[in-house]
PyMOL Python script that loads the backbone (N, CA, C, O; Angstrom):
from pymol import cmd

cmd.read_pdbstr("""\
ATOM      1  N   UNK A   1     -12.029 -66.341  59.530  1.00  0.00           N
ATOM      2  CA  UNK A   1     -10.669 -66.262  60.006  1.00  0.00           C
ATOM      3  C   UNK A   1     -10.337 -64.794  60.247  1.00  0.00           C
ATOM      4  O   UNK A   1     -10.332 -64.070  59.252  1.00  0.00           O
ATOM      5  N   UNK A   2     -10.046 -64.232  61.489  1.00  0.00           N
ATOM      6  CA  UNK A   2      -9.532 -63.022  62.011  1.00  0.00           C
ATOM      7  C   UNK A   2      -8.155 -62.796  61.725  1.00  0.00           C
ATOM      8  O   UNK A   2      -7.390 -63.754  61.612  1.00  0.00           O
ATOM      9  N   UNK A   3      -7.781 -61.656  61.601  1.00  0.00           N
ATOM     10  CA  UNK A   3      -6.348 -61.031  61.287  1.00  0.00           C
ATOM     11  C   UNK A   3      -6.206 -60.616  62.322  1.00  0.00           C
ATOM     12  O   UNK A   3      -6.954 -59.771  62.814  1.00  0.00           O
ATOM     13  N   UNK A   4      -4.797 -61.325  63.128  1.00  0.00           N
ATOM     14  CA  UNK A   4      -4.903 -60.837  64.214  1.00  0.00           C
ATOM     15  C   UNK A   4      -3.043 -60.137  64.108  1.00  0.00           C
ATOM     16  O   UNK A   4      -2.018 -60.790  63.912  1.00  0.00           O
ATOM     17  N   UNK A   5      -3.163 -58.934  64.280  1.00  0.00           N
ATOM     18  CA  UNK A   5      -1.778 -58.657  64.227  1.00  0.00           C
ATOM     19  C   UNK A   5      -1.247 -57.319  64.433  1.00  0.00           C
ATOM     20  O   UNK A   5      -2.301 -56.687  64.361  1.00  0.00           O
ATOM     21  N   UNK A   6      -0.247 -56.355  64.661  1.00  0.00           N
ATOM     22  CA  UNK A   6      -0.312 -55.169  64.996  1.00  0.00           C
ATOM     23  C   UNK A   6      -1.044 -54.359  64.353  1.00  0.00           C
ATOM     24  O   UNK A   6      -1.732 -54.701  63.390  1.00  0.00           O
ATOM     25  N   UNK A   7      -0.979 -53.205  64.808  1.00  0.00           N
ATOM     26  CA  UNK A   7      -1.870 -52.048  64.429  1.00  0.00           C
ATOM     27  C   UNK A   7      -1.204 -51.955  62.328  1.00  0.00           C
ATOM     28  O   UNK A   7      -0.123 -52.176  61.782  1.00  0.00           O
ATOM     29  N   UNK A   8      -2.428 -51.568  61.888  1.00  0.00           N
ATOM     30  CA  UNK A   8      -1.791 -51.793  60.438  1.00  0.00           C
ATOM     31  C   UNK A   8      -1.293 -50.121  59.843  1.00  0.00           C
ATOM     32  O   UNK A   8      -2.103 -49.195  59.806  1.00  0.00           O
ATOM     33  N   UNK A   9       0.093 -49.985  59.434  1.00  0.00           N
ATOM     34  CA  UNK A   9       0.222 -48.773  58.903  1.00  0.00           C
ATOM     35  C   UNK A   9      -0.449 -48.165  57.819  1.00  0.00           C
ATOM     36  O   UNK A   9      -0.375 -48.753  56.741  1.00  0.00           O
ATOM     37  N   UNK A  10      -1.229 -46.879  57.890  1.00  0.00           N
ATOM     38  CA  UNK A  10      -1.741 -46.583  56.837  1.00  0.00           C
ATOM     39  C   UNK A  10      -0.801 -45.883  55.781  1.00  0.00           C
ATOM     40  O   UNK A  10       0.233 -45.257  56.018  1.00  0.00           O
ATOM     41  N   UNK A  11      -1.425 -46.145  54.498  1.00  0.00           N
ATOM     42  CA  UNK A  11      -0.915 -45.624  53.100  1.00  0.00           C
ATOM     43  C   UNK A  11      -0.645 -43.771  53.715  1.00  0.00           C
ATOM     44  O   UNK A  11      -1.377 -42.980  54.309  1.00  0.00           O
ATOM     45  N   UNK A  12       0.576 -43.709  53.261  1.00  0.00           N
ATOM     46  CA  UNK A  12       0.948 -41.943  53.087  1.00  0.00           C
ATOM     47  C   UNK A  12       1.648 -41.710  54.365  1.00  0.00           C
ATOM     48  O   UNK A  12       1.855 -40.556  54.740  1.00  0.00           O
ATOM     49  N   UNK A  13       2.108 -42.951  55.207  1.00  0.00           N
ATOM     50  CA  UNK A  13       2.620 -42.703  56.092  1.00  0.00           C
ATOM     51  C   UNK A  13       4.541 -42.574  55.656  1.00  0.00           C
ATOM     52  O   UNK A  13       5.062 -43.161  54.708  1.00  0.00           O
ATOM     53  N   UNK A  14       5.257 -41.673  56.633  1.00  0.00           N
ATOM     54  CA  UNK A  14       6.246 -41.711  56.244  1.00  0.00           C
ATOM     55  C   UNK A  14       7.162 -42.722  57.278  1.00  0.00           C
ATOM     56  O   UNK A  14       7.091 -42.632  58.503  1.00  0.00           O
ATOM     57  N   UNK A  15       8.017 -43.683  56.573  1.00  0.00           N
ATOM     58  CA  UNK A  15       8.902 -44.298  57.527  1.00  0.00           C
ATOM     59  C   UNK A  15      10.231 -44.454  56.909  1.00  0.00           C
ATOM     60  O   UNK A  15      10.552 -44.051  55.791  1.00  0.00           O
ATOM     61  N   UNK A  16      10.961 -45.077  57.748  1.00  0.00           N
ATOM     62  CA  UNK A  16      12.530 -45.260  57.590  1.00  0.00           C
ATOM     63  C   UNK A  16      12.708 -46.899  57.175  1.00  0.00           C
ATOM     64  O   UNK A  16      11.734 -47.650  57.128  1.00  0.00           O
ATOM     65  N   UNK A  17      13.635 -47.195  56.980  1.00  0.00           N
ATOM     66  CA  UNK A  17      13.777 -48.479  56.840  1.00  0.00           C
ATOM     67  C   UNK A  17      15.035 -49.060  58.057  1.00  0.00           C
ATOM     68  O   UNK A  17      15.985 -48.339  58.361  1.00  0.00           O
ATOM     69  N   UNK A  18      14.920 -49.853  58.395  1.00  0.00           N
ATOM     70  CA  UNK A  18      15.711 -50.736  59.399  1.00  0.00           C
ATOM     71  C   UNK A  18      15.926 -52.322  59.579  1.00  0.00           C
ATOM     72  O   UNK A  18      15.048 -53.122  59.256  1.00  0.00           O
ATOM     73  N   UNK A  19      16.882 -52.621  59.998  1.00  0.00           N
ATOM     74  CA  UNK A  19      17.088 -53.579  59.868  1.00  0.00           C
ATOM     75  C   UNK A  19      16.246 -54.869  60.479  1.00  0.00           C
ATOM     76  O   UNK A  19      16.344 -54.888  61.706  1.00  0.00           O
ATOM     77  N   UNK A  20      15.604 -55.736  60.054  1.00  0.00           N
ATOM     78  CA  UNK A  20      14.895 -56.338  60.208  1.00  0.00           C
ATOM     79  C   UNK A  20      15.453 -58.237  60.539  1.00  0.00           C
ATOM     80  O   UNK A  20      16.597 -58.688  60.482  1.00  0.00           O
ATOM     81  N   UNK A  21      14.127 -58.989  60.878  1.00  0.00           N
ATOM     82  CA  UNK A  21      14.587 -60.653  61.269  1.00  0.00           C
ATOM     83  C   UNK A  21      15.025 -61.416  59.590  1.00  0.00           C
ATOM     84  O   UNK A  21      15.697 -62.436  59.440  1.00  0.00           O
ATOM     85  N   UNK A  22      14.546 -60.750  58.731  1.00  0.00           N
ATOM     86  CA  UNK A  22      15.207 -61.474  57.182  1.00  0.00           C
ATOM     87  C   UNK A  22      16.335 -60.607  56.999  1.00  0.00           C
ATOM     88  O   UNK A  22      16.679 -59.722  57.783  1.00  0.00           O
ATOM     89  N   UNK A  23      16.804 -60.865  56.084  1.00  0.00           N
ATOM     90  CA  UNK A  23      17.911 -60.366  55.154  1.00  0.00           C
ATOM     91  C   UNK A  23      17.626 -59.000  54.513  1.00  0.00           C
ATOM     92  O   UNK A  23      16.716 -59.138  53.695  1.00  0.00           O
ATOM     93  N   UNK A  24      18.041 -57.797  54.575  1.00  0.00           N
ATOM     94  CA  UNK A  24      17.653 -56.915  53.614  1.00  0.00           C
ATOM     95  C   UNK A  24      18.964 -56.511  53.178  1.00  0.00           C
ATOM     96  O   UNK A  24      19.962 -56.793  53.840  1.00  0.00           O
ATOM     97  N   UNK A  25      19.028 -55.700  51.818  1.00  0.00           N
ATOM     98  CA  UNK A  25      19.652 -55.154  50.989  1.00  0.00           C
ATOM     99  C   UNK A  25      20.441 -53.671  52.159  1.00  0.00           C
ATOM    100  O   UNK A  25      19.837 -52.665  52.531  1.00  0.00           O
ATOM    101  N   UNK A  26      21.614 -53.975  52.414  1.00  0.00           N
ATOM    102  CA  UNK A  26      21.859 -53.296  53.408  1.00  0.00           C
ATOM    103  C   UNK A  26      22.325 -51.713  52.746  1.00  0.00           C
ATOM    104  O   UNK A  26      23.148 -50.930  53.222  1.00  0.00           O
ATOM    105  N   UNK A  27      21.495 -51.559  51.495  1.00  0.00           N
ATOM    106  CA  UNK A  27      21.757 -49.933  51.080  1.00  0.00           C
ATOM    107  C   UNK A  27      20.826 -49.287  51.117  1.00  0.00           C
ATOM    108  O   UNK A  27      20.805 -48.180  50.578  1.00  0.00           O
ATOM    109  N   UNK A  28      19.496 -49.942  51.949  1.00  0.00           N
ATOM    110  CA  UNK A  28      18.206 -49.858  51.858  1.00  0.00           C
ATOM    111  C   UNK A  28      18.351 -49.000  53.518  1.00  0.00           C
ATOM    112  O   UNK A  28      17.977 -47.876  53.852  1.00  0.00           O
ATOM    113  N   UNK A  29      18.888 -49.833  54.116  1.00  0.00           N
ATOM    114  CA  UNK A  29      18.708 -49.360  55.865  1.00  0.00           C
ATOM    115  C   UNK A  29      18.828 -47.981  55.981  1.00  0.00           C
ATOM    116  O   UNK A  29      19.557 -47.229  55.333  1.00  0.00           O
ATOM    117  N   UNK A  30      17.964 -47.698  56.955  1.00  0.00           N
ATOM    118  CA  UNK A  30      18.423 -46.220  57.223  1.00  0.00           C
ATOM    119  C   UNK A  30      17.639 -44.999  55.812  1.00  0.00           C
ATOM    120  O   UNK A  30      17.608 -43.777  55.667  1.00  0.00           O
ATOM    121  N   UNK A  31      17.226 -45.947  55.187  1.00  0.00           N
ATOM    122  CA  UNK A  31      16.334 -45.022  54.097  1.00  0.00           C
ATOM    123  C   UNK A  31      15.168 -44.412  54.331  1.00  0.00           C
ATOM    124  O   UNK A  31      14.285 -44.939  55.008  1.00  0.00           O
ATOM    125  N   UNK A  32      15.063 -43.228  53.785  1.00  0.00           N
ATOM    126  CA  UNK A  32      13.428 -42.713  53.646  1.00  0.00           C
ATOM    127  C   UNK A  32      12.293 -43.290  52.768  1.00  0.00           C
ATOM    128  O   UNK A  32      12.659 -43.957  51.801  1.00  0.00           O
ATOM    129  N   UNK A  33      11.086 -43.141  52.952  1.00  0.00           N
ATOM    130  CA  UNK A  33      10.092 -43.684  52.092  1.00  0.00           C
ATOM    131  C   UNK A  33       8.456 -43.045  52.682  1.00  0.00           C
ATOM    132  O   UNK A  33       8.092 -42.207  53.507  1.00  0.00           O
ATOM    133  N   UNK A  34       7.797 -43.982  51.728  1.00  0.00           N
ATOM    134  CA  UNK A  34       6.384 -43.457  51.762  1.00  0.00           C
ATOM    135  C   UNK A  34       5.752 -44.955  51.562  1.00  0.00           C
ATOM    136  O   UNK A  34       6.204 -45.660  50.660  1.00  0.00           O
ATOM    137  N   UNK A  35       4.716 -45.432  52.399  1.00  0.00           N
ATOM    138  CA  UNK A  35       4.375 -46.394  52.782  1.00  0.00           C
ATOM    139  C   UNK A  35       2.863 -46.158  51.014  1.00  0.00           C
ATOM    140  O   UNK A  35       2.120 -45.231  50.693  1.00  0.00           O
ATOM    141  N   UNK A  36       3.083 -47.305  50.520  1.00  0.00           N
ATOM    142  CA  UNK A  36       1.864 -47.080  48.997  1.00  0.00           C
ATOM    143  C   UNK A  36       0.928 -47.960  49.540  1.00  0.00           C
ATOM    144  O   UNK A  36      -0.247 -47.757  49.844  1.00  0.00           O
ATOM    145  N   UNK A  37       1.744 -49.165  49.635  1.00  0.00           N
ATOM    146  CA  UNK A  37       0.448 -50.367  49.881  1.00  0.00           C
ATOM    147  C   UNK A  37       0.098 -50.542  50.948  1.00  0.00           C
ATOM    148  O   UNK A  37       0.951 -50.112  51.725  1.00  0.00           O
ATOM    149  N   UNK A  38      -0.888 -51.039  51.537  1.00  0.00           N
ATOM    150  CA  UNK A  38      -0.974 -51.546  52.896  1.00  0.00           C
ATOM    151  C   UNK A  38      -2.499 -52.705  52.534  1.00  0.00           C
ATOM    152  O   UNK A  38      -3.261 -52.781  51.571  1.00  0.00           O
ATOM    153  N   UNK A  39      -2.411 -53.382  53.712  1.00  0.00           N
ATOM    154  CA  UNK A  39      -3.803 -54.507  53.450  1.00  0.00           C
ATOM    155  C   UNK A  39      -3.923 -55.034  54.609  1.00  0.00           C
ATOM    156  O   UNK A  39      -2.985 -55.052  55.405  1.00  0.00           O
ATOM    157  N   UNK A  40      -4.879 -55.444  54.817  1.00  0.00           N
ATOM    158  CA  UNK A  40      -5.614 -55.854  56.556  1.00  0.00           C
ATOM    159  C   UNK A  40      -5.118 -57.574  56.164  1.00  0.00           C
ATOM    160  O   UNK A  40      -4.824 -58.402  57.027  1.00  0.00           O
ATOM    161  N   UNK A  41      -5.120 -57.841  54.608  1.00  0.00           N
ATOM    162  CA  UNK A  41      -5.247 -59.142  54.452  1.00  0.00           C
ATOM    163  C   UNK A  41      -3.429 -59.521  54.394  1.00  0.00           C
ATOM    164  O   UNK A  41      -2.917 -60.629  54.557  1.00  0.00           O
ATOM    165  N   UNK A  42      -2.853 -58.436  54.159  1.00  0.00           N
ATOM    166  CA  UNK A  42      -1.034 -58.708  54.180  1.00  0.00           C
ATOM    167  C   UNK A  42      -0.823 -58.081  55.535  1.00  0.00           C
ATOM    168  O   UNK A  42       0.363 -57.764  55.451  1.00  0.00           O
ATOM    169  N   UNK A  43      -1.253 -57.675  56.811  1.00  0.00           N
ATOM    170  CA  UNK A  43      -0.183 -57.440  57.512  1.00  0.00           C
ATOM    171  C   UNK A  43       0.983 -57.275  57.869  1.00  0.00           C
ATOM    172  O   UNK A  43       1.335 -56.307  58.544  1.00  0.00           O
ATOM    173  N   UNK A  44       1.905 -58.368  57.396  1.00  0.00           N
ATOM    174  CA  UNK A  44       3.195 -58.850  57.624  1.00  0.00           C
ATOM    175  C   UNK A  44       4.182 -57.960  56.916  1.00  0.00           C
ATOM    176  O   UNK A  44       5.296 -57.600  57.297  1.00  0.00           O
ATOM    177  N   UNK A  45       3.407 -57.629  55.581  1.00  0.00           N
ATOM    178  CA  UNK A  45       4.621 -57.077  54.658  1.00  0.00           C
ATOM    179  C   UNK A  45       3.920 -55.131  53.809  1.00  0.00           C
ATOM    180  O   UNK A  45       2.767 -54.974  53.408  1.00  0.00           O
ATOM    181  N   UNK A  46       4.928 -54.109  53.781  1.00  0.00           N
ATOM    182  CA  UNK A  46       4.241 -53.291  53.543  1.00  0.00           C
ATOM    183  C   UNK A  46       5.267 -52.745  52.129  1.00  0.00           C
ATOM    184  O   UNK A  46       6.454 -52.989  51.909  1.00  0.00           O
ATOM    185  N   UNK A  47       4.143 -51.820  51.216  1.00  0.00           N
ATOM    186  CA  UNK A  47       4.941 -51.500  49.687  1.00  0.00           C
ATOM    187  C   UNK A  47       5.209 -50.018  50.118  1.00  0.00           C
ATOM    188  O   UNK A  47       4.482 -49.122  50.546  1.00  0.00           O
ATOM    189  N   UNK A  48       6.687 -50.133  49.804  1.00  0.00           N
ATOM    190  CA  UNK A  48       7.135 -48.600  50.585  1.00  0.00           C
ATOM    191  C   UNK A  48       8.044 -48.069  49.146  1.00  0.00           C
ATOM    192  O   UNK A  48       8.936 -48.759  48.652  1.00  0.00           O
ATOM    193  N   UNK A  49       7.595 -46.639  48.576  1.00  0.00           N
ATOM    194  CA  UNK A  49       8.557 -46.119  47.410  1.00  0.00           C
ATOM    195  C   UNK A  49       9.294 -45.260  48.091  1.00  0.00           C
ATOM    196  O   UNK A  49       8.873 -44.234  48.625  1.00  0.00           O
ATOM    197  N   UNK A  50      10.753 -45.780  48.086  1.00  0.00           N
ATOM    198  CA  UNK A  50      11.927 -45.255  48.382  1.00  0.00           C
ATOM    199  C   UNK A  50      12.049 -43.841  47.759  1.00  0.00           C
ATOM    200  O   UNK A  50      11.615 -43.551  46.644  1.00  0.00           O
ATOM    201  N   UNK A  51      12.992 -42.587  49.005  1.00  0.00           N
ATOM    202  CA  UNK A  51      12.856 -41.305  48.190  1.00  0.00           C
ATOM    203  C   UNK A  51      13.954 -41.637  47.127  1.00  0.00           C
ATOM    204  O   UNK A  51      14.939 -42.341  47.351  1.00  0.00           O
ATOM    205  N   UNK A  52      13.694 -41.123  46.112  1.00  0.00           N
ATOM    206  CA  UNK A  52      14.622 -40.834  44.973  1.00  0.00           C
ATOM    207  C   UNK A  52      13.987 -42.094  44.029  1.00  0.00           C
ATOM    208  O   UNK A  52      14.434 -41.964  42.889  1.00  0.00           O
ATOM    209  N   UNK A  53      13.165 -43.174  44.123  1.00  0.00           N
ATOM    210  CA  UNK A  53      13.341 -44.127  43.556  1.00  0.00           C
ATOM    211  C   UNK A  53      11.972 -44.699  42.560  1.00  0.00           C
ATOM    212  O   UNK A  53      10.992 -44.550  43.291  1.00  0.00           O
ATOM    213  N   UNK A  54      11.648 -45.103  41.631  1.00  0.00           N
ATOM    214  CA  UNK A  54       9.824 -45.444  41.286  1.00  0.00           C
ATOM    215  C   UNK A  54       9.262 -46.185  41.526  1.00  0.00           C
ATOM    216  O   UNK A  54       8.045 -46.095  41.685  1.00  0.00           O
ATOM    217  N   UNK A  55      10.302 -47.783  41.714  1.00  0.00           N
ATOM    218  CA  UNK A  55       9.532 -48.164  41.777  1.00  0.00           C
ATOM    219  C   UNK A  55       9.659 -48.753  43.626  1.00  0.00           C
ATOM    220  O   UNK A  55      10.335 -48.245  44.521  1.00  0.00           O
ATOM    221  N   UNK A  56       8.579 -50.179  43.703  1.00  0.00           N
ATOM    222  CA  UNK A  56       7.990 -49.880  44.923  1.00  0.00           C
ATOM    223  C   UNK A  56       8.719 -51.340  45.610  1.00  0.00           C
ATOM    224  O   UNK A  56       8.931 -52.371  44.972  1.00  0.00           O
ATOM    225  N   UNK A  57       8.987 -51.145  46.872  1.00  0.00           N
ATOM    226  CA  UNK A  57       9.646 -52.426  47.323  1.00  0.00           C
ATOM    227  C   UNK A  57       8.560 -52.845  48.338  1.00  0.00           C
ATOM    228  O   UNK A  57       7.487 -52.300  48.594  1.00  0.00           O
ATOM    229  N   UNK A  58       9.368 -54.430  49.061  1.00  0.00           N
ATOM    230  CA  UNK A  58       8.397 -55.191  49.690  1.00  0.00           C
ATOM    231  C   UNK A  58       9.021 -54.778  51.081  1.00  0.00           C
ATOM    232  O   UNK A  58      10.247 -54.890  51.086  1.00  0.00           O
ATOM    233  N   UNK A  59       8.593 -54.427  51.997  1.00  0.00           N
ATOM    234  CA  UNK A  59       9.221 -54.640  53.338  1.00  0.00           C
ATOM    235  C   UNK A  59       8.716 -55.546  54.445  1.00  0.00           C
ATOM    236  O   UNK A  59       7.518 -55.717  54.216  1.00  0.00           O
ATOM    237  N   UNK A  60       9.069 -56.201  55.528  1.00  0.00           N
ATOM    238  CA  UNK A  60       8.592 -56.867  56.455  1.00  0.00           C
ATOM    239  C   UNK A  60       8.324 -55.776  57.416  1.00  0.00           C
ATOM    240  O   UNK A  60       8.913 -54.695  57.428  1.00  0.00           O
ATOM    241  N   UNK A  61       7.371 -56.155  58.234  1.00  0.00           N
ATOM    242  CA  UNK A  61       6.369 -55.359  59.287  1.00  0.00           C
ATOM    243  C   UNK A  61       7.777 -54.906  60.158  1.00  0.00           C
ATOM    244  O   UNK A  61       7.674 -53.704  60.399  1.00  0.00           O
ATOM    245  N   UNK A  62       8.913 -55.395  60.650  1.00  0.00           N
ATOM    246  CA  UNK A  62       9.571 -55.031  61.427  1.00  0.00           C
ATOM    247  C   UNK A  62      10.585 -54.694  60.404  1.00  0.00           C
ATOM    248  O   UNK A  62      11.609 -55.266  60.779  1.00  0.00           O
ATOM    249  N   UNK A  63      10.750 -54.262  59.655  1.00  0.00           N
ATOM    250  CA  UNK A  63      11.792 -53.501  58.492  1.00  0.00           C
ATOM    251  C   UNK A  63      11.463 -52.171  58.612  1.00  0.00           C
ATOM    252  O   UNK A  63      12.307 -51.363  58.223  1.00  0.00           O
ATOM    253  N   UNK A  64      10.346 -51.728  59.100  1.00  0.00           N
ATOM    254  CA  UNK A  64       9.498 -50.236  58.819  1.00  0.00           C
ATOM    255  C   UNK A  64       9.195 -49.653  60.024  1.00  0.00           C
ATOM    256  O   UNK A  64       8.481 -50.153  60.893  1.00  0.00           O
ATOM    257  N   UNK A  65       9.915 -48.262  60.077  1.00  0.00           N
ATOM    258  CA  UNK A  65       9.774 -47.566  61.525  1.00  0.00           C
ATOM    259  C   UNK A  65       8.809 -46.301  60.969  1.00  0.00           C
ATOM    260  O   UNK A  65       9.018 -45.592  59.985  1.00  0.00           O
ATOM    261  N   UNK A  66       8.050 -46.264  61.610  1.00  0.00           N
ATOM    262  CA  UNK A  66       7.163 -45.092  61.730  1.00  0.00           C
ATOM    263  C   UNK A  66       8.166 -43.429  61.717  1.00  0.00           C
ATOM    264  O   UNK A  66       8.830 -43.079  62.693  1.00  0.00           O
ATOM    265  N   UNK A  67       8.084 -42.753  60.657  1.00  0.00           N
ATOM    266  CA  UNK A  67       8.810 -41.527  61.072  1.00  0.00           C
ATOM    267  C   UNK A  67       7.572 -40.466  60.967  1.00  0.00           C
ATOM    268  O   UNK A  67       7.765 -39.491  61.694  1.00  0.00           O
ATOM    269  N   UNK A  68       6.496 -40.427  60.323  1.00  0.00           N
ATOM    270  CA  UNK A  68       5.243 -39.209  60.508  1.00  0.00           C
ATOM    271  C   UNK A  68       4.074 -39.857  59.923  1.00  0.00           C
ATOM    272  O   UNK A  68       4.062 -40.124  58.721  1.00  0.00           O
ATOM    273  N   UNK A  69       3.033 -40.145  60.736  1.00  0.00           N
ATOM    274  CA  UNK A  69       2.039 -40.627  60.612  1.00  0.00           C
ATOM    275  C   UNK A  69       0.704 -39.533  59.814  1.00  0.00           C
ATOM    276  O   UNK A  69       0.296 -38.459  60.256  1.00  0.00           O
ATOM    277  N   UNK A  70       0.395 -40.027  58.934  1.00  0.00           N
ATOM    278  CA  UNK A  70      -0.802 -38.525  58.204  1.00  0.00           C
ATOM    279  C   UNK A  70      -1.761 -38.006  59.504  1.00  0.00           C
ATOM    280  O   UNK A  70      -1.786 -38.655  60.549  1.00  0.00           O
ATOM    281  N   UNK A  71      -2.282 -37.179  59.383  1.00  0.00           N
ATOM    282  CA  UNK A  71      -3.082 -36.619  60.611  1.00  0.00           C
ATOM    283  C   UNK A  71      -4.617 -37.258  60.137  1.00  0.00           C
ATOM    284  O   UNK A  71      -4.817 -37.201  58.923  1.00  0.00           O
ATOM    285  N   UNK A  72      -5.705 -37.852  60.963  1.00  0.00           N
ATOM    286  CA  UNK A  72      -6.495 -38.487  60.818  1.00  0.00           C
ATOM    287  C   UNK A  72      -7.509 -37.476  60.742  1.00  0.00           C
ATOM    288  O   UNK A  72      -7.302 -36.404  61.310  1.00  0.00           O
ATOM    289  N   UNK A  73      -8.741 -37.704  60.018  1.00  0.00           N
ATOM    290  CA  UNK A  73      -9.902 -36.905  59.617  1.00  0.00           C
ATOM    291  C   UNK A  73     -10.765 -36.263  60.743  1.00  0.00           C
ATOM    292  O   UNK A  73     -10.800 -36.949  61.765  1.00  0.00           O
ATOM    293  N   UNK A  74     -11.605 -34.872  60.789  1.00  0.00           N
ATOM    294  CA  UNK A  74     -11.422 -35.289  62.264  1.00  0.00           C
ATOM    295  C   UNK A  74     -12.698 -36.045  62.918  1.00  0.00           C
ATOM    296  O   UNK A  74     -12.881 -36.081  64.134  1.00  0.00           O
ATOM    297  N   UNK A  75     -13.464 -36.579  62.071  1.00  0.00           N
ATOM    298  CA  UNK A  75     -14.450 -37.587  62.403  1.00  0.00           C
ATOM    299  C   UNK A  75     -14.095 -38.633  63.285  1.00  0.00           C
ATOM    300  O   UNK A  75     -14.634 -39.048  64.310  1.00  0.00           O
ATOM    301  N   UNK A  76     -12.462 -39.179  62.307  1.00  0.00           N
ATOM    302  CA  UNK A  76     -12.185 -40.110  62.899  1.00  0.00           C
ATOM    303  C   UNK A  76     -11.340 -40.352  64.348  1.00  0.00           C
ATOM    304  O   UNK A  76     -11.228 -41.352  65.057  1.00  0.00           O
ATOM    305  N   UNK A  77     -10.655 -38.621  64.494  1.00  0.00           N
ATOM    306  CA  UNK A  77     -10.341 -38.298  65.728  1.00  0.00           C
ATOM    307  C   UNK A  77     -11.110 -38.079  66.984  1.00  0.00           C
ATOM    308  O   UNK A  77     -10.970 -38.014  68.205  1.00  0.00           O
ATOM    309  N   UNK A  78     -11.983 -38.000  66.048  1.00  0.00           N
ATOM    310  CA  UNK A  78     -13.241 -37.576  67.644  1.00  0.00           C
ATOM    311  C   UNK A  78     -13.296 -38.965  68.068  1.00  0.00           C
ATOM    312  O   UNK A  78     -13.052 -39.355  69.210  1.00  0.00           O
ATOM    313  N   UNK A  79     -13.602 -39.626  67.164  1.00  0.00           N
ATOM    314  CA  UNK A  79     -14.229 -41.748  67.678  1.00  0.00           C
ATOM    315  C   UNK A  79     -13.214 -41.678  67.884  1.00  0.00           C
ATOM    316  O   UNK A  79     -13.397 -40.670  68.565  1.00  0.00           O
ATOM    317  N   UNK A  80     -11.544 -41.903  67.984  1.00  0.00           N
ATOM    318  CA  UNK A  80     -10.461 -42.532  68.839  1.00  0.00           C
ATOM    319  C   UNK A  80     -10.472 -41.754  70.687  1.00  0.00           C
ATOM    320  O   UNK A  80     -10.034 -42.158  71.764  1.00  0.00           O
ATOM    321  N   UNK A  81     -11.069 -40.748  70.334  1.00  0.00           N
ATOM    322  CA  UNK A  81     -11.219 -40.271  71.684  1.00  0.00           C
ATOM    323  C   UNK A  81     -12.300 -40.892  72.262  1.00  0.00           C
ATOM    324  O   UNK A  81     -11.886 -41.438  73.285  1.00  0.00           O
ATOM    325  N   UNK A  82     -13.292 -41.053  72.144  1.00  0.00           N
ATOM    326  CA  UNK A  82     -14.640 -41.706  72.853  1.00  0.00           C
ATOM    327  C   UNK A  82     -14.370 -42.955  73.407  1.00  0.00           C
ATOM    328  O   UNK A  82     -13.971 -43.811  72.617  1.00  0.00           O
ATOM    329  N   UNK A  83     -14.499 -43.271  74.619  1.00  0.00           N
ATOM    330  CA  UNK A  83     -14.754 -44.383  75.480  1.00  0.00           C
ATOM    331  C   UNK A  83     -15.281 -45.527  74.708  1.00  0.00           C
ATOM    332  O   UNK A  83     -16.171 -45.142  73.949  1.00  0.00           O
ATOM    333  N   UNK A  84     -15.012 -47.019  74.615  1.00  0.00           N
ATOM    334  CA  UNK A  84     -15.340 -48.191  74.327  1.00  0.00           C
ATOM    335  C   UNK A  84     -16.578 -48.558  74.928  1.00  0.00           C
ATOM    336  O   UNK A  84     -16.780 -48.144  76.070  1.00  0.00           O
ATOM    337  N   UNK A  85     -17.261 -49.110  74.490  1.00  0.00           N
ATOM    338  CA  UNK A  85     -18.503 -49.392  74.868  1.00  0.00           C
ATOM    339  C   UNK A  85     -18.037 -50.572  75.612  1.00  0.00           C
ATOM    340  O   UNK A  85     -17.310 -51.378  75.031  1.00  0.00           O
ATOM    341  N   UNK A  86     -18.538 -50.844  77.411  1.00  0.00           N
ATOM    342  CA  UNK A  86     -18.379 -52.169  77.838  1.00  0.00           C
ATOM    343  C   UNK A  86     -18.697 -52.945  76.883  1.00  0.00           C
ATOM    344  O   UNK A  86     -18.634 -54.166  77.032  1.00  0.00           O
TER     345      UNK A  86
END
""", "prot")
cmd.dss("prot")
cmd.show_as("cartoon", "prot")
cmd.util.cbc("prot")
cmd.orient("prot")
């Protein structure tokens, strides 16, 4: 069984929180954070520790806006540049 689903955010990324298709805690919106968990096998939902806060909440994939992505190794920058093999 394939995971088929957006690009997955990696751990140490920084995002905001926003309002999303469930219900959220509307003192949450508009917050800063740091993305902890992530999993190829959870897609849907990511563990983000709020600034000021310890412990770690659940967010839905569309609750979480990208605000600074970590800079990638540069091994792994070189392979995002290289052409796909037909």
């Amino acid at each position: 069984m394939a995971v088929t689903a957006g690009a997955l955010i990696p751990e140490g990324t920084r995002v905001r929180i926003r309002r999303g298709k469930l219900p959220l805690d509307p003192a949450a919106i508009g917050r800063y954070g740091t993305v902890v968990d992530s999993s190829e096998y959870r897609p849907h939902c990511y563990g983000v520790a709020l600034d000021g806060e310890r412990e770690v909440r659940i967010f839905a994939a569309d609750e979480v806006e990208v605000v600074d992505a970590p800079a990638l190794p540069p091994d792994r920058e070189a392979a995002r540049q290289r052409r796909a093999l037909p």
